[in-house]
N, C-alpha and C positions, 0 to 999 in steps of 0.2 A: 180311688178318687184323686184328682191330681191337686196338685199344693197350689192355696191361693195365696199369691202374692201381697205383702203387708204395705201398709203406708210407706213406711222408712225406704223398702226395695222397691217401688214404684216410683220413690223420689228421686234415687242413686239408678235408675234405667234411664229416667227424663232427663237427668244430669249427662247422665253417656250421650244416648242419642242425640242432647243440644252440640255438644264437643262434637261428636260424629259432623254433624250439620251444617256448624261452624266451620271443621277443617273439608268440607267439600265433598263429603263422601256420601254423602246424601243428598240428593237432587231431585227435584220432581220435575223431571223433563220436559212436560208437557206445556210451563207455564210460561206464556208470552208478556210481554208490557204492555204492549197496545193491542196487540191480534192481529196487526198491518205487517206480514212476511217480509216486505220492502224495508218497512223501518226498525221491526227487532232485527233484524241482521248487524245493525248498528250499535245495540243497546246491550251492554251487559246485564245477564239476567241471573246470572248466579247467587247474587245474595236474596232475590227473590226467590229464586228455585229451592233455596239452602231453607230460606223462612218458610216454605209452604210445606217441605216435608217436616218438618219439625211439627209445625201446627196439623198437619194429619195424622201424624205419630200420637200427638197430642191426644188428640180428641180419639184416637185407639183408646189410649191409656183410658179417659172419662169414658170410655163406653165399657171399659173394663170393670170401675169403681162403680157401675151401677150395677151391671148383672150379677158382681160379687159381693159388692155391699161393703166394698174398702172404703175407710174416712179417709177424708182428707184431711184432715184437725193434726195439727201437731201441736205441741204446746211449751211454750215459751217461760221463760224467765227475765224479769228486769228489777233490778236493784236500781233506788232513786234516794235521796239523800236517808239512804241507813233502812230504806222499807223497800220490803219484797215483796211481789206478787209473781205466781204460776197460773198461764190464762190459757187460755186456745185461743188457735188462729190455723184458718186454712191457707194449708200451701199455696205458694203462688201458682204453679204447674197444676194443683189437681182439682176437683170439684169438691162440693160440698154435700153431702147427703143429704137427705131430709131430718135426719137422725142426729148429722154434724151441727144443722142449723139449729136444733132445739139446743144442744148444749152450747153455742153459741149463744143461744137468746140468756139463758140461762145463766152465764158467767157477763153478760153487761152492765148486772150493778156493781158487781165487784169492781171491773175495771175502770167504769166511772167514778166509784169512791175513789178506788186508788189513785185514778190521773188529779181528781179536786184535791187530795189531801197534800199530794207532793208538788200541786202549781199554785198553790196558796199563797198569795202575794204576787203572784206574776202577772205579765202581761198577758191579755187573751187577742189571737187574731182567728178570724175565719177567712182559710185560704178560699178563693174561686180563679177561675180565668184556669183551670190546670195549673194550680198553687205558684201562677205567675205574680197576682195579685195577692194581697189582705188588708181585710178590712178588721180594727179593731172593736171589740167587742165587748162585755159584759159578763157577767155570771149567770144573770138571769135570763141571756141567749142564749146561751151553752144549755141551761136546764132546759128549754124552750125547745131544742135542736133533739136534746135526751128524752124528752117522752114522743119525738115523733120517729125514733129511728128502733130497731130491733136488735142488731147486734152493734158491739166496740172492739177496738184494737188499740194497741198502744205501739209509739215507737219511739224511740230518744236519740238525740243527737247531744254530746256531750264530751268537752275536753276541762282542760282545769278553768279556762275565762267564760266557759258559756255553757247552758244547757235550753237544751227546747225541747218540751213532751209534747209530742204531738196525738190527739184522740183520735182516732178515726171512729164516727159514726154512720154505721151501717142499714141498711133496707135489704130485703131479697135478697139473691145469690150475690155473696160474695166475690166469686171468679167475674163477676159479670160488674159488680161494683168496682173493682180496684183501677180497671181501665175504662171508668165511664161507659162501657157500651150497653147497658141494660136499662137506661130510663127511659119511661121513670118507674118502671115494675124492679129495680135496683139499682140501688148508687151509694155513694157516702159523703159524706160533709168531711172536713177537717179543719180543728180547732188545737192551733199552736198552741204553748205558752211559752213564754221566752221573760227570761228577769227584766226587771224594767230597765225601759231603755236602747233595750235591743229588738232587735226585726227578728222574724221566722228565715231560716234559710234551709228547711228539707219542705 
C-alpha cells in the first residue's frame, strides 16, 4: 500500500512547487493573454504562465485530499490580552473536507466567545468593498451576522500602540469563501474590532 500524504507534507509540496513557479521553472506554455498570435508576441506572459501551473498543481493536490481524505484543518493558536484559544482553520492552499467542515461548524462558538470576550470595549467595523471600506457597527450586528454564518476564524493585528481582532464569519467552502468566488453558496463577513478611536487596517 503506498503512503498517503499528511496535511503538514501537502502543505511543504505547495510551498515548493509555489517557489518553483515563482522562480520560473514552471510554466504552462500553452497560455495566451488575448489568443490574438499578433498581439501576444508583444505581451509577457510569464507571470501568467508561472500562476496557471501553480493553480493546476493546485487543484492536483485538492483532487488528491478528496480521493484520500487528507484535511485541510490545521490549527492555530492566539493569545489576546492573557487568554488563549486553539481553533481550526483550513489552509489557505488546500480544501476542506466534508469532515473538515463539521469540525469547523463545531469549534464557532468557541471562537465567537473568544473574539466578544477579548474586543469587549472596542470599536466594531464590518469591512465590505474587499475591506477597502467599513462601516461601524454594533453588538447586536455581529450576533445578527453570527447566527446566519456556519463557521469563524480569527486573526490579529497587534504591536504595543494598537490591536485589531479581526472575526471572519463564514458559509460553505471555505477555499471558496476567502477570495470571494463562491457566492452566494460561500463567502464570509468580516467584523474588525479595533480600541476606540482607531480605524481597522488588515
Amino acid at each position: 500500500m503506498s503512503k498517503v500524504y499528511t496535511t503538514q507534507e501537502l502543505i511543504q509540496v505547495l510551498a515548493a512547487e509555489r517557489q518553483a513557479c515563482l522562480n520560473g521553472k514552471r510554466l504552462k506554455l500553452e497560455i495566451t493573454v488575448s489568443g490574438n498570435p499578433v498581439i501576444d508576441q508583444f505581451i509577457r506572459t510569464d507571470g501568467l504562465q508561472q500562476f496557471t501551473a501553480y493553480q493546476d498543481f493546485k487543484a492536483a493536490i485538492h483532487d488528491y485530499q478528496k480521493e484520500n481524505q487528507v484535511s485541510g484543518i490545521i490549527w492555530r493558536e492566539v493569545t489576546v490580552k492573557g487568554k488563549n484559544l486553539n481553533y481550526p482553520e483550513v489552509n489557505t492552499d488546500l480544501i476542506a473536507l466534508a469532515s473538515d467542515l463539521e469540525i469547523l461548524k463545531s469549534a464557532k462558538n468557541s471562537i465567537v466567545e473568544f473574539w466578544f470576550e477579548v474586543s469587549m470595549g472596542m470599536d466594531l467595523y464590518l469591512s465590505f468593498n474587499n475591506s477597502k471600506q467599513y462601516q461601524q457597527i454594533l453588538t447586536s450586528d455581529v450576533e445578527r451576522i453570527v447566527q446566519r454564518t456556519e463557521w469563524a476564524s480569527l486573526c490579529k493585528w497587534e504591536n504595543s500602540s494598537f490591536l485589531e481582532m479581526i472575526l471572519q464569519l463564514g458559509w460553505g467552502k471555505p477555499e471558496e469563501a476567502y477570495y470571494k468566488r463562491g457566492r452566494p453558496g460561500s463567502g464570509s463577513e468580516y467584523i474588525h474590532a479595533v480600541n476606540p478611536g482607531n480605524r481597522p487596517i488588515g
